[in-house]
N, C-alpha and C positions, 0 to 999 in steps of 0.2 A: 591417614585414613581414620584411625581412632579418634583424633581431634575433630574432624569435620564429624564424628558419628556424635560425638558431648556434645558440640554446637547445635546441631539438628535436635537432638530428643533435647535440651534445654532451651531452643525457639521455640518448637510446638508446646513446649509445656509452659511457658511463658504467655504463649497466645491464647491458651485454652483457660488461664484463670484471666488475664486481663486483654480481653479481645481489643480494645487501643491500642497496643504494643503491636499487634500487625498494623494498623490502623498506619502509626509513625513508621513503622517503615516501609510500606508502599508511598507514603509522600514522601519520603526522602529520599526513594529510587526516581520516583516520577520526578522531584525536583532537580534533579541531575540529568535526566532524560531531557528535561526542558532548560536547560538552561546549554547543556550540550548535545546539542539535538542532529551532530554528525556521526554521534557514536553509534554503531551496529549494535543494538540492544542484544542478540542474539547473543554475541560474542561474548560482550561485558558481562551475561547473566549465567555465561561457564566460565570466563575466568575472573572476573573477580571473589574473591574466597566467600565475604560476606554475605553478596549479592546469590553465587550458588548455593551457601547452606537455605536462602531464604526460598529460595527454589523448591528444593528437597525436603526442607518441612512442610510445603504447602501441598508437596506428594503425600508425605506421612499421613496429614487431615485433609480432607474430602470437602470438611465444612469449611477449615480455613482456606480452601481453595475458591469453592461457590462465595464465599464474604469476598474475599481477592475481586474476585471478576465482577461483585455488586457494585462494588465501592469505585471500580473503576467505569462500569458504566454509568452511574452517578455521576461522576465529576467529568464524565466525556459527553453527558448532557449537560450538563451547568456550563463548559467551558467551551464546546467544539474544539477543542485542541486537539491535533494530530498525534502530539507526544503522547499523550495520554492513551490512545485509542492504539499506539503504535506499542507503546510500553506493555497496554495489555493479550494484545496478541503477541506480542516476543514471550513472554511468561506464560501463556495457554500454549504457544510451541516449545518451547523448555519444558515444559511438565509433561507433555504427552512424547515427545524427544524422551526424557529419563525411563520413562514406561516401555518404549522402544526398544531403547539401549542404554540400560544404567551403567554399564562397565565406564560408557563413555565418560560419564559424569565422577567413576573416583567409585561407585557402590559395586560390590559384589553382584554375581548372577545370583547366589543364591537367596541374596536379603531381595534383590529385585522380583524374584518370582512373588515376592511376597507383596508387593502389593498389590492397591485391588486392580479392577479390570478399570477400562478407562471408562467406561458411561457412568462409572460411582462419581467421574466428576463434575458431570452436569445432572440437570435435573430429567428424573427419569420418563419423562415424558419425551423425551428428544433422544432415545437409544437410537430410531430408526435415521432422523435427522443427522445425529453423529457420524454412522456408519458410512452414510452421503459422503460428509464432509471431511472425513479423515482417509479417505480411499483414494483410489485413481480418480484423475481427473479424467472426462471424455464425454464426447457428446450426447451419450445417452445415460452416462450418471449423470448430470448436469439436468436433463431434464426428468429423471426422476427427481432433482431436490429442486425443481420447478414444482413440479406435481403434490410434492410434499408441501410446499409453501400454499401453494392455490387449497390445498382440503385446508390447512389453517384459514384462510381467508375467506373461501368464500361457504364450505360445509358447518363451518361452526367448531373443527375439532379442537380449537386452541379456546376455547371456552375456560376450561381447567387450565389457561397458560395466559389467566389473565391477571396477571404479576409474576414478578422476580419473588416479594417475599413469598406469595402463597407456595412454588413451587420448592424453592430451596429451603424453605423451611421444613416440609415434608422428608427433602433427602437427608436432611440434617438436624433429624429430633433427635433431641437427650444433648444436644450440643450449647454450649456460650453463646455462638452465632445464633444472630438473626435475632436476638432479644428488642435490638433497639428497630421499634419502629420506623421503615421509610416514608417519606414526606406522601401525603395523600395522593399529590399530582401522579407519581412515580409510580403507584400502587396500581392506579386507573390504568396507565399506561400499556394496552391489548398489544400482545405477543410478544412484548417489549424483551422478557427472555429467550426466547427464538432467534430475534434480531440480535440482541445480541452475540449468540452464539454463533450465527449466519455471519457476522462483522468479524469475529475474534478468526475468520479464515477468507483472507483480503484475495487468497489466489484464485478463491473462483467468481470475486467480482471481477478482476481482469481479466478471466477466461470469458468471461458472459462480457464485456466489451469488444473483446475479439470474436465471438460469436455473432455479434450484432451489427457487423462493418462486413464478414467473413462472406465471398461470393463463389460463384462458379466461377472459376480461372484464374483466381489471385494464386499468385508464387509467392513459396519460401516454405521454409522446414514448418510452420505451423500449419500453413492454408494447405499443404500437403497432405497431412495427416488428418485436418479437417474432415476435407474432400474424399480421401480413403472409407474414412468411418462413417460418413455422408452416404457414399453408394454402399457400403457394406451393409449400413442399418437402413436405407432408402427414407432416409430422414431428409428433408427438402428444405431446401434456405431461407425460404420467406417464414417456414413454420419452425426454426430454430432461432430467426433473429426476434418472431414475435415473441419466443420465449425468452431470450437474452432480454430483451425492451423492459417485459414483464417483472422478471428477478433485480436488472439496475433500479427498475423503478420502484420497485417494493424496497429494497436497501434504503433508499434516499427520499422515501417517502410513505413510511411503512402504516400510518395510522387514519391513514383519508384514501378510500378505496378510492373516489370518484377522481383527485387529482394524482392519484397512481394511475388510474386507467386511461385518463391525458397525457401524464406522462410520458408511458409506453407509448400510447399512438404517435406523439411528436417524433419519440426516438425510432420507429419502424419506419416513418416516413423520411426520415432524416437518412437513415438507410440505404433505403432505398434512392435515393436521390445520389448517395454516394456512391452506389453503384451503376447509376447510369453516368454519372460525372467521367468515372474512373474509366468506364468503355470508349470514351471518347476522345481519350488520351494515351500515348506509347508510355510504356515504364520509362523512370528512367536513371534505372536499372538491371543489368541482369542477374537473375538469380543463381550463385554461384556459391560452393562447399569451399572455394579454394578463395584465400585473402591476401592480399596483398600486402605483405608486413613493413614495406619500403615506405610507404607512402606517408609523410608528415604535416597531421593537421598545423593550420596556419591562425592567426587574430582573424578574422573577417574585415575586409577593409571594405570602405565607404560605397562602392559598387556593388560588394557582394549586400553590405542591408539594404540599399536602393531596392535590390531587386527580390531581398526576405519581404518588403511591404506594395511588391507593386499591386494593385486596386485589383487585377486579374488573377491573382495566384486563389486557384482553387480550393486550395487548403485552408486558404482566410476566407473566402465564402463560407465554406464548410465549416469553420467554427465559428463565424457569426450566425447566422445559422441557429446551429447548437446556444450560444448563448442568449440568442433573440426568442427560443422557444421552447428550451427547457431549465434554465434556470431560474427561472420565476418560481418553480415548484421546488428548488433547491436551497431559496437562501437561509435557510433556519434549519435547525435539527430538529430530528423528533420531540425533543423537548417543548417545544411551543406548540404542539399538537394535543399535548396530553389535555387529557380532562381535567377541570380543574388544576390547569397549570397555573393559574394567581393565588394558589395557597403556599407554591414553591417558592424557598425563599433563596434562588438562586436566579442568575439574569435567562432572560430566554430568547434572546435576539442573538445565539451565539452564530457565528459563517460556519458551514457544513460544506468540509473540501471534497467530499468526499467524490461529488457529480465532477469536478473537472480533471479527473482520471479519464471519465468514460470515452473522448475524443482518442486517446492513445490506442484507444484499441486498432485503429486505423493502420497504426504503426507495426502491429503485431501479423496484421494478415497482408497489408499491401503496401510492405514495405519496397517493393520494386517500383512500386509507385510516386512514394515518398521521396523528396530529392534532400539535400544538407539543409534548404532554407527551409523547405516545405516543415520538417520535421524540428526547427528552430521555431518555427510558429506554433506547431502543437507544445514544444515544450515551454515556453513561455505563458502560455494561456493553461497551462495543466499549474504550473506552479507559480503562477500568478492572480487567474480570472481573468486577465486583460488580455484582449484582442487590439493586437498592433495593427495601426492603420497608418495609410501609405504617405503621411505627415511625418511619422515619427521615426523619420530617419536619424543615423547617428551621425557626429561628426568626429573629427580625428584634431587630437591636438597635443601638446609635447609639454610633458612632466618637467620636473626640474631636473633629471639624469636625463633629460634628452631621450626618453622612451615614448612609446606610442601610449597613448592612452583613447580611448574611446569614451562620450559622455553622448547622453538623448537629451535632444532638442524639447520633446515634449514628454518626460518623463516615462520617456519608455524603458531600457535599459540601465536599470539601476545598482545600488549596492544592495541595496535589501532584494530585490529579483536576482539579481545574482545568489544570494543568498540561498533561497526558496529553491531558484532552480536545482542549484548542490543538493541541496536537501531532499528531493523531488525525486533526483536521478536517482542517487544512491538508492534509496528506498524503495521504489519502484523496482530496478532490478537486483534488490534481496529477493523481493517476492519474486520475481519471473524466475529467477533461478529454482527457487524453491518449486515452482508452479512447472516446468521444464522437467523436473527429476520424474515427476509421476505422469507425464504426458509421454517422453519421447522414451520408448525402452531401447535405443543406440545409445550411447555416451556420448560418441564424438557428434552425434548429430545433437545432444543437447549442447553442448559445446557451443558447434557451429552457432547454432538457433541464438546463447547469450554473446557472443563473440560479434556474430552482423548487429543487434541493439547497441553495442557497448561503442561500434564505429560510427552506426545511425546517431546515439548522442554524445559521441566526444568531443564535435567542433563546439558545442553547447554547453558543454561541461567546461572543453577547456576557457570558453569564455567566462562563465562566470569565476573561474580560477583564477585566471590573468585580471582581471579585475579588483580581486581580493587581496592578489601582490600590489597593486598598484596603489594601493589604499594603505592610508598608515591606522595603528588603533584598533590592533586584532591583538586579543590578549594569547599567550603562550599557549593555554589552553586546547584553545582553537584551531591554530595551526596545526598542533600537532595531533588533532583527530582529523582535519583534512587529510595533511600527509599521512598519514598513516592508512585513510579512507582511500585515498590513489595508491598507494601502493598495494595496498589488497585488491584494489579492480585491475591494475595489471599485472598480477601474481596470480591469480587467479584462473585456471583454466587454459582456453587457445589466445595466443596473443592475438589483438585485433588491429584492424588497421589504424592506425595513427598511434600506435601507446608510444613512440619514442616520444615523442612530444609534450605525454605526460610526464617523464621520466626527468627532461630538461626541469619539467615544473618543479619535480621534489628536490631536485638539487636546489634550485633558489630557495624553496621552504624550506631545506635542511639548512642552510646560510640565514635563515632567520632565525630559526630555533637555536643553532650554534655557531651563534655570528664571532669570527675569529679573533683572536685579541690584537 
């Protein structure tokens, strides 16, 4: 305890004469973030020793906190990187985590009372905003931080929130920070601090995807509680998915009202389309608290992806669809919108993953709908871009130990998709977890709720697993933040259906990591 308290008051005092020193070590957090991009950031930024003191200085200063979150939406416009974006919302929930519960972290209750309140960490223009975004999640806070976004855009109130420095400079006079001018494009850049702060809490972009698929009569613990709070607030579908449409599209295209307002129309329409799609089809499956723990996922063999790409599966409509008529408005970040983005001397053509999240929400409200392939199509196009078509089937062919191996004829299923998808999964359901705690007040019902996702994608997961055994040329690393990444999703919570299968997997990965003499 004493040692981590020297290490903390000797960081922040380090940062506050030569503000570069935080500088190198958020790129040297982030450079580990990316280069091992299966590790649960959350995790690593309370147990590792260094990693949490850098945490708990950034509670101590307010300013070195606001410079943190610049520096990181800087280089998540220069780069579209997900690590980067993902690195900085783990570190905005760690720090607002320690304000929560400092015990948690190793500090006394009574040094904790002593910091300041949480709106000292953003710019004070955003108290009301924050209050939004750190609370419950639910259909009618959700459209108050609609309401709140619409008076920034179209009343004029984010006028005074037309830069990050103008803003956090102000919270952060008589400080180091902020001396060094940002790049002029950046400056221009209208609400760019809102957004970001809107970005650095990913759970209620998924919540507003699942608002936006969300109908009358979809089953499962979310569409449940929807539809409860729906007649309770007599809040009506078409007038909550407009507002979903609204919130995705300002996220992913915050600085061009006019192809915001296209955007949203696409995604309302697209909607609605799913929802006549869906009337006209049996679930298939039933919604059901109780899982079936027997049951062991399989490789998919050549029948079952015949029938992941046949030309009629609804789901590939529905995401061709989506990518035929809202991604045009998605491929760049807001960075190439700025004003005077050709004085920035960083690239601006970066990919923006951010839009192909939004077809998942699909999965979140009508998952009875959803069958193994159906929902093998959504996750390859959420952690790919690419919409598999009914050509790209696989074929089966035999390794040199005589194992199965799967390869795509037309570079459908690969090693680097396999990859993406691992990557995809996991990450995705940190946040639904996260997003679940402040939705469902049951336990075992939030349980359930990540327990049915985790069985919807383990046949998808275990593939690209089995994939990654099959492949030689995976450094030590690696393995051992996958294994270790399966073994927290099946430790975790209610067992789901198929985790033996995973279990099989870490035995082999444990036989790579400590191959016998």
């Amino acid at each position: 305890m004493m040692a981590q308290s020297r290490r903390v008051m000797l960081g922040a005092l380090l940062w506050h004469y030569d503000p570069s020193i935080l500088k190198h070590d958020l790129s040297e957090m982030l450079r580990e973030a990316i280069t091992r991009p299966l590790l649960c950031m959350r995790k690593e930024l309370h147990d590792r020793v260094a990693w949490r003191v850098i945490v708990i200085c950034l509670v101590c200063s307010p300013p070195a906190f606001l410079e943190m979150r610049s520096l990181f939406h800087i280089w998540f416009l220069a780069t579209g990187m997900g690590s980067v974006l993902g690195l900085c919302t783990a570190v905005v929930s760690s720090v607002l985590d320690i304000l929560l519960e400092p015990m948690g972290w190793g500090i006394s209750m009574e040094l904790g009372q002593k910091f300041p309140f949480t709106h000292a960490y953003f710019p004070s223009q955003q108290r009301d905003l924050l209050a939004i975004l750190t609370g419950t999640i639910s259909c009618r806070r959700f459209l108050d931080l609609v309401s709140c976004i619409e008076a920034m855009v179209f009343l004029g109130k984010a006028s005074s929130d037309n830069s990050s420095l103008k803003i956090q400079s102000q919270t952060s006079k008589g400080s180091h920070f902020r001396m060094k001018q940002p790049s002029k494009g950046l400056v221009k850049f209208k609400y760019s601090s809102a957004w970001l702060t809107i970005t650095n809490f990913p759970n209620w972009f998924i919540f507003a995807s699942a608002l936006l698929f969300h109908q009358e009569g979809s089953q499962g613990y979310l569409s449940e509680v929807l539809s409860e709070e729906k007649t309770a607030e007599s809040i009506s579908d078409i007038s909550l998915a407009q507002k979903a449409a609204f919130y995705l599209s300002w996220v992913l295209c915050p600085s061009n009202v006019d192809e915001c307002q296209m955007l949203a129309n696409n995604m309302v329409e697209l909607s609605h389309s799913w929802a006549r799609n869906n009337k006209k089809r049996p679930s298939n499956a039933h919604h059901s608290s109780t899982v079936n723990h027997r049951r062991r996922l399989r490789v998919p063999t050549v029948g079952d992806t015949e029938k992941l790409h046949a030309s009629t599966n609804p789901v590939s409509s529905f995401i061709r669809d989506f990518d035929d008529r809202c991604v045009k408005f998605c491929r760049i970040t807001a960075v190439s919108q700025v004003q005077g983005a050709e004085q920035l001397d960083v690239p601006l053509s970066c990919p923006n993953f951010l839009h192909l999240r939004v077809p998942l929400g699909v999965l979140l409200v009508s998952s009875a709908c959803i069958s193994e392939q159906d929902c093998n199509v959504l996750l390859h196009y959420a952690s790919t871009g690419l919409v598999l078509e009914s050509k790209e089937v696989q074929t089966k062919r035999k390794d040199q130990a005589g194992n199965d191996v799967f390869s795509s004829s037309r570079g459908g299923f690969t090693e680097r998709s396999a990859f993406s998808g691992a990557c995809l999964i996991f990450g995705w359901l940190d946040i639904i977890e996260d997003m679940s705690a402040v939705i469902f007040e049951c336990e075992d019902t939030c349980r359930h709720f990540v327990s049915q996702l985790r069985t919807k994608t383990g046949p998808y997961l275990l593939k690209c697993v089995n994939l990654f055994l099959n492949e030689a040329g995976h450094d030590k690393d690696f393995v051992i933040d996958l294994r270790d990444r399966l073994l927290d999703w099946i430790n975790e919570g209610q067992s789901f259906d198929g985790c033996e299968a995973f279990k099989d997997v870490i035995v082999q990965m444990n036989a790579k990591i400590q191959p016998s003499s």
